[in-house]
N, C-alpha and C positions, 0 to 999 in steps of 0.2 A: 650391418655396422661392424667394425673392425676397428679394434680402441686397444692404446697398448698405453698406459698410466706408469710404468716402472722403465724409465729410461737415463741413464747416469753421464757423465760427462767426463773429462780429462780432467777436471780439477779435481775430481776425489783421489786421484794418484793412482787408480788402477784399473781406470779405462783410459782409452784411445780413438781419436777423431774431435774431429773440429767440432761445433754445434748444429752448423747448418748441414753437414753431410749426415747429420743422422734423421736430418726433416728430409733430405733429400730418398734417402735409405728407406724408411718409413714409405714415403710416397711409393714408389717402389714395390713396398711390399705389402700393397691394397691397404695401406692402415688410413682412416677416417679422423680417425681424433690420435693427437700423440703428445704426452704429460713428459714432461720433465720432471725426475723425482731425483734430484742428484740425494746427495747424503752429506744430512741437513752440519753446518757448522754449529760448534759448541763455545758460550764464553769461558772456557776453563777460569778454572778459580785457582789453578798450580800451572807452574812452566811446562805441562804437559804439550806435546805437539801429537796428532794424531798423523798417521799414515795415511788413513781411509778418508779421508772426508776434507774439502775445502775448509780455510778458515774463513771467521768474522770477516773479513777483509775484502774475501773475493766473493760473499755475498751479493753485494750491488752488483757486480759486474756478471754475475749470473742469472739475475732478475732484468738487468737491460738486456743480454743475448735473448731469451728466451721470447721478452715482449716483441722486441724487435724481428726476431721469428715470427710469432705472432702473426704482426702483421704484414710482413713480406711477402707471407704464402697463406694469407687468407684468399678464400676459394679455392684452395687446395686442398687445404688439410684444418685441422682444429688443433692451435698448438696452446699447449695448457702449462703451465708457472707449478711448481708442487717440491714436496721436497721427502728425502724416506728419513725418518727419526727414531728412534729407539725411544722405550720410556725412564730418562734420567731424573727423577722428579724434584731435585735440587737445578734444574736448570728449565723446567717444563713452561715456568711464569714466560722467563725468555722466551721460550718457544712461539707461547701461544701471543707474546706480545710483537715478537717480530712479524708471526704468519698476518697481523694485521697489519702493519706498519706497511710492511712489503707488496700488499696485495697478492700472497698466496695463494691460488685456487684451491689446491686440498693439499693434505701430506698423507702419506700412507706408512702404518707403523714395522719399521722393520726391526726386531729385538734381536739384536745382534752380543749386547754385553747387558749386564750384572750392573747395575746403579750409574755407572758410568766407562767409559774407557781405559778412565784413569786410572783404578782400580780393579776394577771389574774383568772377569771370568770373560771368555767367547763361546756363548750356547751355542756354538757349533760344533763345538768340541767339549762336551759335559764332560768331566770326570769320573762321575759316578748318579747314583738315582737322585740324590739330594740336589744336584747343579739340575738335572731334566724339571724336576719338581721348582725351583726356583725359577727357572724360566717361563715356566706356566704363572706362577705367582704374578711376574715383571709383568709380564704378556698380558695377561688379566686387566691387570691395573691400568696398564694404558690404555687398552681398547676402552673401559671406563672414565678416561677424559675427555671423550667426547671429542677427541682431535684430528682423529684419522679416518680415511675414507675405508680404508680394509685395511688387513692385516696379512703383508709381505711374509710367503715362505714361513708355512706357517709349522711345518715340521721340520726345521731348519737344525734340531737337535740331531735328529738322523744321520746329519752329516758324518759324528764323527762316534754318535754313542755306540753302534752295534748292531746284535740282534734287535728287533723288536718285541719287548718284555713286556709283563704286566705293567711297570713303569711307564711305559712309552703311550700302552692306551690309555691308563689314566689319563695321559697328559693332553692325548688326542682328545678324548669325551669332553676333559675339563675346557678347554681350548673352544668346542665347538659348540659345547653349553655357551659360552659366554657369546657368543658368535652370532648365537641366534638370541639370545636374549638383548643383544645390542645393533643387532640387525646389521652386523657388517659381514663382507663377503671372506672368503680365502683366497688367498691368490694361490692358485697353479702354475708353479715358478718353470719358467722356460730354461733358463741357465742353469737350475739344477739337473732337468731332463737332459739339459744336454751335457751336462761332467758328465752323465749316467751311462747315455749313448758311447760318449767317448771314450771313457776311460773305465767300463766296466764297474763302476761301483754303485754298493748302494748306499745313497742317500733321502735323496729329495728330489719334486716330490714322492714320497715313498706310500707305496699301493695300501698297505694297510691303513695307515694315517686314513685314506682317503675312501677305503670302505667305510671306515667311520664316520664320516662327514657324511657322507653319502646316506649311511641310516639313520644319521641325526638330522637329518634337511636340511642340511648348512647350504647355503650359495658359495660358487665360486667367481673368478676371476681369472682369467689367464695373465700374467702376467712376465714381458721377455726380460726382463732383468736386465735390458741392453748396457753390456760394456764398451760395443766396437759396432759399429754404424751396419757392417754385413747381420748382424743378429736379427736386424730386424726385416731381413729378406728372408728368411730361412723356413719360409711358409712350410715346408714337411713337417715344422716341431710344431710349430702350430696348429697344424690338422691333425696332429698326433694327440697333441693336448686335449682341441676338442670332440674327436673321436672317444679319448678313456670319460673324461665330462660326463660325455653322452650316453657311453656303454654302462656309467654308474647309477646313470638317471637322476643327475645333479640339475639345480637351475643354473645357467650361467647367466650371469652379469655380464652385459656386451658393453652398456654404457654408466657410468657414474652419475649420480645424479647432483651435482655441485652447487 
């Protein structure tokens, strides 16, 4: 089984490809089951407009593509409805009322800002130990809504915090405590391994993060972050993924249980 659940679309404003060329892409690239997790819209409550993310608007129109994928290429592939949401808890009622409204299959928690966009900090780029420590806070919280099938990029701080400090494994332990005490998996973010590959840096996923999962008995998830329809052919980051997985002596999660 070969299941890729973290796959994003053109209307979040910064990926590229149509919808069907990434079912096509997929096929292609031995995947089995393939989720749609674009990044989920918010009703802001200010004139805010986000960058990252579809609005209210172009939600139907993303839930008719995806169905209708569905079932265009049934006996092909498993194509799954899902959305990636951060935990803004002034908007989460919305959340959890649309994912029924809509017929959601799962969403998966991607903690990307601080209360909201509007406001809110990018845990990708902490400032100092207090933002790493707050993003664990956010992160916690929502994995305890009971909302999400796993949680996206889950050292996603790395990105921009530095060395890896006493700060960082706190934040790893805290993160992977919660993980297993709510039985959700980690994702093994592909798009991060590969800024890594590309462009030399470190980030995400980052090794130490992941010996610590590893000695806590967390489960993982591979997860391609698909931006661009070729991502999900790139099977070398894939076997590279589950090669480190393997060398760790992790469980891996092939399939979601929805």
């Amino acid at each position: 089984m070969k299941a890729n659940y973290h796959t994003h679309t053109a209307r979040c404003m910064h990926a590229s490809g149509r919808d069907d060329d990434y079912v096509r892409a997929a096929i292609e690239g031995g995947f089995d089951v393939l989720g749609f997790a674009d990044h989920t819209p918010w009703p802001y409550r200010t004139d805010f407009v986000s960058g990252m993310r579809m609005t209210v608007r172009e939600l139907d129109g993303y839930v008719r593509s995806v169905r209708a994928l569905r079932a265009a290429y049934a006996g092909q592939i498993d194509v799954l409805l899902g959305l990636e949401c951060e935990y803004f808890p002034d908007y989460i009622p919305w959340l959890r009322d649309t994912m029924q409204a809509k017929g959601v299959d799962y969403a998966i928690l991607g903690s990307h800002y601080d209360l909201s966009d509007e406001t809110g900090i990018y845990f990708g780029y902490p400032r100092d130990a207090g933002d790493v420590r707050r993003y664990v806070k956010r992160t916690v919280a929502g994995m305890e809504t009971g909302l999400f099938a796993y949680l996206a990029h889950p050292d996603l701080f790395m990105l921009g915090y530095g060395a890896f400090d006493r700060t960082c494994a706190a934040a790893a332990r805290a993160l992977c405590e919660a993980a297993n005490a709510l039985r959700l998996p980690l994702e093994y973010n592909l798009a991060g391994l590969r800024a890594q590959r590309r462009r030399g840096i470190e980030g995400y996923p980052h090794e130490r993060f992941w010996e610590i999962a590893a000695a806590m008995g967390c489960r993982a998830i591979i997860g391609v972050d698909a931006h661009a329809p070729k991502r999900l052919t790139e099977t070398d980051l894939w076997q590279e993924a589950v090669d480190a997985l393997c060398a760790l002596g992790m469980e891996r999660v092939e399939r979601l249980e929805l």
